[in-house]
KEMARTI-829158 format. One record per residue (C-alpha): residue in one letter; x, y, z. Coordinates in steps of 0.1 Angstrom, whole numbers, plus 5000, padded with zeros to 4 digits. Each point is the difference from the previous one (the first is absolute). Layout:
aXYZ/...
//
This chain:
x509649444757/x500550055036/x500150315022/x502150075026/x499950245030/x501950075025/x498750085037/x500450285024/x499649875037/x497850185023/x499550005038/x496550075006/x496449875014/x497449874981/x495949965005/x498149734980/x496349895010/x498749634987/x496649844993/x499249785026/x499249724966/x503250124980/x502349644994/x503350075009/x503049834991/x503750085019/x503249945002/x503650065015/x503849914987/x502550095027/x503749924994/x499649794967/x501850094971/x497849944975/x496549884995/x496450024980/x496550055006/x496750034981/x496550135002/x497149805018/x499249724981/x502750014977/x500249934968/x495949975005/x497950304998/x500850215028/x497050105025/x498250315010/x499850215030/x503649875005/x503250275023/x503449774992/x503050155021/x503949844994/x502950155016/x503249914991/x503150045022/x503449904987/x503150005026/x502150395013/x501350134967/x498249824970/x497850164980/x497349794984/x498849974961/x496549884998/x498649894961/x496149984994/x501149754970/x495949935000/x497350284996/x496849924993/x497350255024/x497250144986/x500350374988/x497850274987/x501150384986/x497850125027/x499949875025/x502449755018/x498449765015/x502749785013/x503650074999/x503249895018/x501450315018/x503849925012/x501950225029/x503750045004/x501149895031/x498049775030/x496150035004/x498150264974/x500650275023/x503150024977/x500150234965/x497849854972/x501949904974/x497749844976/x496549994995/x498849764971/x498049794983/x499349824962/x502249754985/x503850174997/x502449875024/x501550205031/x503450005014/x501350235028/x503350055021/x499750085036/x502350265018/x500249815029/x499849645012/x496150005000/x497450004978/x495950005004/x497449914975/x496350045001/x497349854978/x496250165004/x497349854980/x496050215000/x496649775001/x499949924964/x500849644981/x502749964976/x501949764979/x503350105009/x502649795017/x501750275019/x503549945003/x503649855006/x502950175015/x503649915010/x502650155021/x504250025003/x502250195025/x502750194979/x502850225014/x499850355011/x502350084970/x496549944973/x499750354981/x497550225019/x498750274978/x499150375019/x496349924998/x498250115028/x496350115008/x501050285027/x498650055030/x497249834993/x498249834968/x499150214971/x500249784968/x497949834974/x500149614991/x499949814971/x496249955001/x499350395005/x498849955039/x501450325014/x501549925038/x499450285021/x500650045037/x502150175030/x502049975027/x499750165037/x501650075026/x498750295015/x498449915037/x496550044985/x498450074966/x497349944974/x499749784972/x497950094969/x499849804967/x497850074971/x497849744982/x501649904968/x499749624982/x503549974993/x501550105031/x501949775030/x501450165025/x502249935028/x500150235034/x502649955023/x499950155036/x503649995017/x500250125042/x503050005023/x501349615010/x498050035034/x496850164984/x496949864987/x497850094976/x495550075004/x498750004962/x496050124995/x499049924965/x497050234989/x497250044969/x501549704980/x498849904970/x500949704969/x499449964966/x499549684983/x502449765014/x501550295023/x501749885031/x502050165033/x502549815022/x501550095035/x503249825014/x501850065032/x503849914989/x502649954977/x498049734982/x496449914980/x500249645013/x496349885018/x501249995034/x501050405000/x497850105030/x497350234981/x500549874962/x496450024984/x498950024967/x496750184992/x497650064971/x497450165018/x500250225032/x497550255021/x500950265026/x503350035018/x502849724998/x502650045026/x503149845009/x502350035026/x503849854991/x502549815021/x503250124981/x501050364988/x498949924965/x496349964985/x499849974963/x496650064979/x499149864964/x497750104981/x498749904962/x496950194984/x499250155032/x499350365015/x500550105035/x500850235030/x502049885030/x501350195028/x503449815021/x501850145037/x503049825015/x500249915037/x502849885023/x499749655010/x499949885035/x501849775012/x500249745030/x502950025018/x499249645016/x499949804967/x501550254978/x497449984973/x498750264984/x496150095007/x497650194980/x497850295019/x497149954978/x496049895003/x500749614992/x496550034976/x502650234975/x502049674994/x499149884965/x500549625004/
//
């Protein structure tokens, strides 16, 4: 039997940090009205280590039904290992929406004309295939139910990983999660348009198959200046942004982090934007 959600779009930044080893597999649909895609190696085994990203973007006005009409990813009662984690609206700064694994198929309903889809796998082998997806742009006039997560995200999924996480926009802060095996969470820091954003990570540490991950933008795509993925870390990991939007994910991990906006500076002469920062700070 399928399951259907529907979304609730968020604006918002988003930090995700990558293993320098971890396979990645991504991909972009701009303007098409329908399409598929699958899981590395699909319908082979699908490989460890592996951060997928899609984004879908359907034309001013459409909204976009996406069906996982394969699921196969491995899943235990505790805890996840891998899951597909899918975000209304463009990059996975946008609300989660879904946040699965096992064998039942998925089907969601966007609010807007963009949809985002994320597949994580940890270090461990498995038999699973992973999985196959398709997508349709629909009119605005779908049903849209009153389903919405708030502010921020405070819900449960299917496979009992409880999403925590918060959103800022206060011109400084702290940032404190507690260690717990079932927990991802997603920290969004939102400045002014012509602010950036300074973000000191402190004291963090991973379970078994734990994992952080910075990004400086809208999306999880590799070339987002910053995007890592770690498994281990020592001492102090700071970042300075280029946009007024940092996002941080974290999944069976404990830590501190302290963040402080700053104007940016700008050339007059080439009217780019520079960053008053020590250029050791840059994470690349």
């Amino acid at each position: 039997m399928n399951s259907i959600t529907y979304l609730q779009a968020l604006t918002s930044f988003i930090v995700i940090v990558h293993l320098r080893n971890v396979m990645c597999c991504n991909e972009t649909f701009v303007g098409q009205e329908s399409g598929n895609f699958t899981s590395l190696r699909y319908p082979s085994v699908y490989p460890s280590l592996m951060m997928c990203n899609w984004e879908i973007t359907v034309a001013q006005g459409k909204r976009i039904s996406l069906l996982f009409d394969v699921v196969n990813i491995e899943e235990y009662a505790d805890p996840l290992n891998d899951f597909v984690a899918v975000f209304d609206g463009p990059g996975c700064a946008s609300s989660v929406v879904g946040l699965f694994a096992g064998y039942e198929r998925k089907q969601f309903l966007s609010t807007s004309n963009s949809i985002s889809v994320m597949f994580n796998t940890d270090n461990s082998h498995t038999s699973h295939v992973g999985f196959s997806a398709k997508y349709v742009a629909v009119s605005q006039e779908e049903p849209v139910t009153d389903f919405k997560f708030g502010s921020w995200l405070a819900a449960t999924s299917n496979n009992q990983i409880n999403i925590c996480g918060g959103r800022y926009t206060d011109p400084d802060g702290h940032i404190e999660q507690a260690s717990s095996l079932r927990t991802m969470c997603m920290w969004v820091i939102e400045a002014n348009p012509f602010e950036t954003i300074h973000l000191d990570v402190k004291n963090i540490e991973m379970g078994s198959g734990g994992w952080y991950a910075i990004y400086d933008g809208y999306s999880c795509m590799p070339n987002t200046k910053h995007s890592r993925r770690r498994t281990v870390h020592n001492g102090t990991e700071s970042v300075q942004s280029s946009t007024n939007n940092l996002i941080m994910l974290t999944f069976r991990a404990t830590f501190n982090a302290t963040y402080k906006t700053n104007l940016k500076q700008w050339d007059e002469s080439s009217n780019s934007s520079l960053m008053c920062q020590d250029p050791n700070e840059w994470l690349d």
